[in-house]
N, C-alpha and C positions, 0 to 999 in steps of 0.2 A: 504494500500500500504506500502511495507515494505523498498522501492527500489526505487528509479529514477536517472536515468541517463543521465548525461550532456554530450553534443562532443562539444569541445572544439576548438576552430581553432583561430590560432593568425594569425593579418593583418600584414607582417614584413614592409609594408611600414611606416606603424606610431606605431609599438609595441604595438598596442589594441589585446583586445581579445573579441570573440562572442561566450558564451557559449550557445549554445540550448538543451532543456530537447526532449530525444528521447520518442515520443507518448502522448506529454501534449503541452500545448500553452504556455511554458515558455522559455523566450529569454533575455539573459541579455548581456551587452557589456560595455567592460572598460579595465584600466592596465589589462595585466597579474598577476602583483602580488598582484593584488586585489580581483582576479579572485573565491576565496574562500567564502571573508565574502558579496561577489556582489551576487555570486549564494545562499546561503542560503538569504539571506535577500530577493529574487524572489521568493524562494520557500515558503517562511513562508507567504510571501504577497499573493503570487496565493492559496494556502489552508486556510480555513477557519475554524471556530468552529465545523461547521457540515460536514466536512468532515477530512479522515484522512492523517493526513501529514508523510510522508517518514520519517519511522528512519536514512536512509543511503543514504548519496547524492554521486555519483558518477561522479567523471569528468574524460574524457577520451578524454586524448588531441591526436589531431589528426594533424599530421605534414608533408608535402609535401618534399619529397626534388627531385629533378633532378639528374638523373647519368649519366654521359657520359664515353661512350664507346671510351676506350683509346687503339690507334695502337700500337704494337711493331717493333720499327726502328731495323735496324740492323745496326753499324758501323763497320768500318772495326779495328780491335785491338791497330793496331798503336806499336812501339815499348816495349810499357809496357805490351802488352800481354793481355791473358784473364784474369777480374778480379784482376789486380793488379800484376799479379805471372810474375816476370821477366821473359824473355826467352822462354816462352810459347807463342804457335802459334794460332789463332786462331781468335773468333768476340767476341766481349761487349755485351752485350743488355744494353738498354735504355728504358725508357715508358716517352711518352710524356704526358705534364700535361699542361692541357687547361685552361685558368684564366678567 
C-alpha cells in the first residue's frame, strides 16, 4: 500500500478532531493541532512487521459550513440620492445580514 487516506472532521463544540482512515479500521480523535503526529502514530500501530505500511498518509479535512440565503430590500434614496451622488434620483440597495 502506497497511500491511505484520512477524513478528517473537527467537533466545533469542544475543538477535537476525528480522523478516520477511508477503507481500513483506523480511527483516531484528539486536538486539531495534534491531529498529524495522532494519525501516524494509529497508522504505525494498526501495520505490522508482516504487512506493508503506507508511504503517504493523507488527511483531508472535511468542513460543514451553512449558507443562508440573503433578500434584497429596496429603500427609498432619501435626499443623498443613489449611492452617495448628490442630486440624483433614485433607490439604494441594501443586503440584509443574518447573525
Amino acid at each position: 500500500m502506497s497511500e491511505i487516506i484520512f477524513e478528517v472532521r473537527e467537533n466545533e463544540a469542544d475543538g477535537s478532531s476525528a480522523a478516520t482512515a477511508l477503507g481500513q479500521g483506523i480511527h483516531t480523535e484528539g486536538r486539531l493541532w495534534k491531529n498529524c503526529a495522532m494519525t501516524k502514530d494509529a497508522v504505525h500501530s494498526y501495520f505490522d512487521e508482516t504487512t506493508e505500511s503506507p508511504k503517504i498518509i493523507r488527511l483531508h479535512y472535511v468542513r460543514d459550513e451553512v449558507l443562508v440565503e440573503c433578500e434584497m430590500v429596496r429603500f427609498p434614496a432619501g435626499p443623498v440620492g443613489v449611492h452617495g451622488v448628490p442630486g440624483s434620483k433614485g433607490v439604494t440597495w441594501s443586503t440584509l445580514i443574518f447573525d
